[in-house]
Structures are given as C-alpha cells and as structure tokens.
C-alpha positions as CSV (number, residue, x, y, z in Angstrom):
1,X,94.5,87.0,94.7
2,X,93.8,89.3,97.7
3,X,93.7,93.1,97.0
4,X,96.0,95.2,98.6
5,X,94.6,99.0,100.1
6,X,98.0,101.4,101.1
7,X,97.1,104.0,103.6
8,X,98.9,106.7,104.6
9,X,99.6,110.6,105.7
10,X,100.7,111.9,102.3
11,X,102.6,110.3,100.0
12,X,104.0,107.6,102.2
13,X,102.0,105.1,100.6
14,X,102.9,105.8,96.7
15,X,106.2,105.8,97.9
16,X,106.3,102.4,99.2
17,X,104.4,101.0,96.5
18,X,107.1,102.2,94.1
19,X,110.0,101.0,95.9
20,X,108.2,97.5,96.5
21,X,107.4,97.6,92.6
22,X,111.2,98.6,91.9
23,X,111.9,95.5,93.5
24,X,109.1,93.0,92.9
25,X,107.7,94.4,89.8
26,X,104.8,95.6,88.3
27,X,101.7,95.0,90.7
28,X,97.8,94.2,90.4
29,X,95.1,94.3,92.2
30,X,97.0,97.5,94.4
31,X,95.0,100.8,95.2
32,X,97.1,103.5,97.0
33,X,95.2,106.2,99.2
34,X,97.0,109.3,100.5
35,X,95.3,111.7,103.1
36,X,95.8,115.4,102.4
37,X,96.3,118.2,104.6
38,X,92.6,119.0,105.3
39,X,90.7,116.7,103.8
40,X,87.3,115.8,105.2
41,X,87.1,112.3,106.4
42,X,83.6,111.2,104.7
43,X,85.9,112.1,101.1
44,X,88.8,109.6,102.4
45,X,86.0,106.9,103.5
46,X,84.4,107.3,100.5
47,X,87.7,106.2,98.6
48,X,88.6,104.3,100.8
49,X,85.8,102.4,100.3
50,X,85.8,102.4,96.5
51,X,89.4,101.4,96.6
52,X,88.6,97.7,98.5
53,X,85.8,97.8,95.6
54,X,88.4,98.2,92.9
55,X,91.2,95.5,94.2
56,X,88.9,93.0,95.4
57,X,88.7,89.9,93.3
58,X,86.8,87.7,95.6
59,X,89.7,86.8,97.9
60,X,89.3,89.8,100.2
61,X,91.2,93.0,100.9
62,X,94.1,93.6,102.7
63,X,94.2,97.4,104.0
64,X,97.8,98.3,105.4
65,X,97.7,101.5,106.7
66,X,100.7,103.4,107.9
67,X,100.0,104.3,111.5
68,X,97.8,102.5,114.1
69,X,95.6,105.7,115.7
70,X,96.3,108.1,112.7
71,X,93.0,108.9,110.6
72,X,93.7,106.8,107.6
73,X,93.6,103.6,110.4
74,X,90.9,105.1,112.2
75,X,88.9,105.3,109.2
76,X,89.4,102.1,107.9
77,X,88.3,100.7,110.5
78,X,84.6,101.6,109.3
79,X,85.6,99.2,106.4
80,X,86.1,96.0,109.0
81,X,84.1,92.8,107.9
82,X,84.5,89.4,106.6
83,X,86.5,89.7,103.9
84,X,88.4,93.0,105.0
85,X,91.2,93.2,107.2
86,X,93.5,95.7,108.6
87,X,97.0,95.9,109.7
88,X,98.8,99.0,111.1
89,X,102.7,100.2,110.6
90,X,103.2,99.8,106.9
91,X,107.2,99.2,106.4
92,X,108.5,97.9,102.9
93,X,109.4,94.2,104.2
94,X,105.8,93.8,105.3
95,X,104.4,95.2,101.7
96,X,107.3,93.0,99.5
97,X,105.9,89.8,102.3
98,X,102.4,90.7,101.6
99,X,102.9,91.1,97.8
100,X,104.5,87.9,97.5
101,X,101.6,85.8,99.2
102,X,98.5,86.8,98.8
103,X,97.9,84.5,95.9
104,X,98.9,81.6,98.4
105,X,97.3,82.6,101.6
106,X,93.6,83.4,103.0
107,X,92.9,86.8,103.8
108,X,93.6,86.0,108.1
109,X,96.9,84.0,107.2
110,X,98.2,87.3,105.0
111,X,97.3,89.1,108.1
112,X,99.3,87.2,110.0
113,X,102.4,87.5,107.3
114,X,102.3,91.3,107.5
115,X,102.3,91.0,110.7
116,X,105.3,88.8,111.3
117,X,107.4,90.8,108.1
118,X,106.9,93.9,109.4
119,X,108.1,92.8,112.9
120,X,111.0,90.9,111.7
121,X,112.1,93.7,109.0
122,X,113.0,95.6,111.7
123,X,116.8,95.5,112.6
124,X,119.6,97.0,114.2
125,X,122.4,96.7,111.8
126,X,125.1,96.8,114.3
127,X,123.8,93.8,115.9
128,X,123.2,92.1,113.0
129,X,127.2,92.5,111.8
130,X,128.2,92.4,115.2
131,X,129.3,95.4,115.8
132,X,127.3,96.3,118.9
C-alpha cells in the first residue's frame, strides 16, 4: 500500500483527513502535517521527512499538499525522489480517490488519480442540475 503525507497551512489537513475517514473509514498508513504560524521550515522538513518514514511500506509515498507555491509544497519538494511524489491542491474527492487506490496502483499511476479526482471533483452545481 502507498503512504499517504497531508500537507497544509493549519489544520486543513486533519480536517480533510477526518471527513474522508467519516466517509471511507478508518485509515492506515496516513500521516498528517500542519504548518504553524511561525514555525521554522528545517522543523516542518524535518517532519516532513519522518512522516514519509512512518507511512511508507515499500510502495512509496504520496505527499498531497494543499497549495502549489505555499511552504508546505515548497518544502516537500526537498523530499522528491524515486519513490516520493507530490501533488498540489488537496480537495476531499482527490483524498477519498487516492485513499481508495493506492493498494491497486503504482506510486506515478496514484499521481495521476489525484490528479484527475481533484480536477473532476470540482463542479458547478447549477450546471450540473441544469439550472445555469
């Protein structure tokens, strides 16, 4: 199974873990990093770095981070290498995608997935009832 890293400005990412968790269930192999008001970078790489430690199980690590050219992406992308990828714009379809494949997909195809889910999760209900 792939590891999953959250990333985010506060608590955005324990937040979307819980809500994809209310849905989904219980999840392993998840570690969830928030960065605080002030805190020094080297401390968030540090745990960011012990975090793909944790969740990896040999498959790789999946690092969604909330917002491409905010610190927690910047700083992950220290942590690029075989074995360690990163996608930007965490949304709750792309975690629940993500979540659901990664024991079924290599770490590139997953990519790919949270790509795609968080791009198609993104909707304008009035078009979608047909009520534009």
């Amino acid at each position: 199974m792939i590891g999953i890293v959250l990333i985010s400005h506060g608590p955005l990412a324990t937040g979307l873990l819980k809500a994809a968790e209310m849905i989904a269930g219980p999840q392993q192999a998840v570690a969830v990093l928030e960065l605080q008001l002030a805190q020094e970078m080297d401390q968030f790489r540090e745990e960011m770095e012990q975090a793909v430690a944790r969740v990896d199980g040999g498959q790789g690590v999946l690092i969604i981070a909330d917002l491409f050219g905010g610190s927690p992406a910047n700083t992950s992308a220290y942590l690029l290498r075989p074995g360690v990828d990163v996608v930007c714009g965490a949304s709750l379809p792309m975690l629940l995608e993500v979540l659901a494949m990664r024991e079924f997909q290599t770490l590139p195809e997953l990519a790919a997935t949270a790509l795609q889910a968080g791009t198609s999760g993104c909707l304008r209900l009035a078009e979608v009832l047909g009520r534009s």
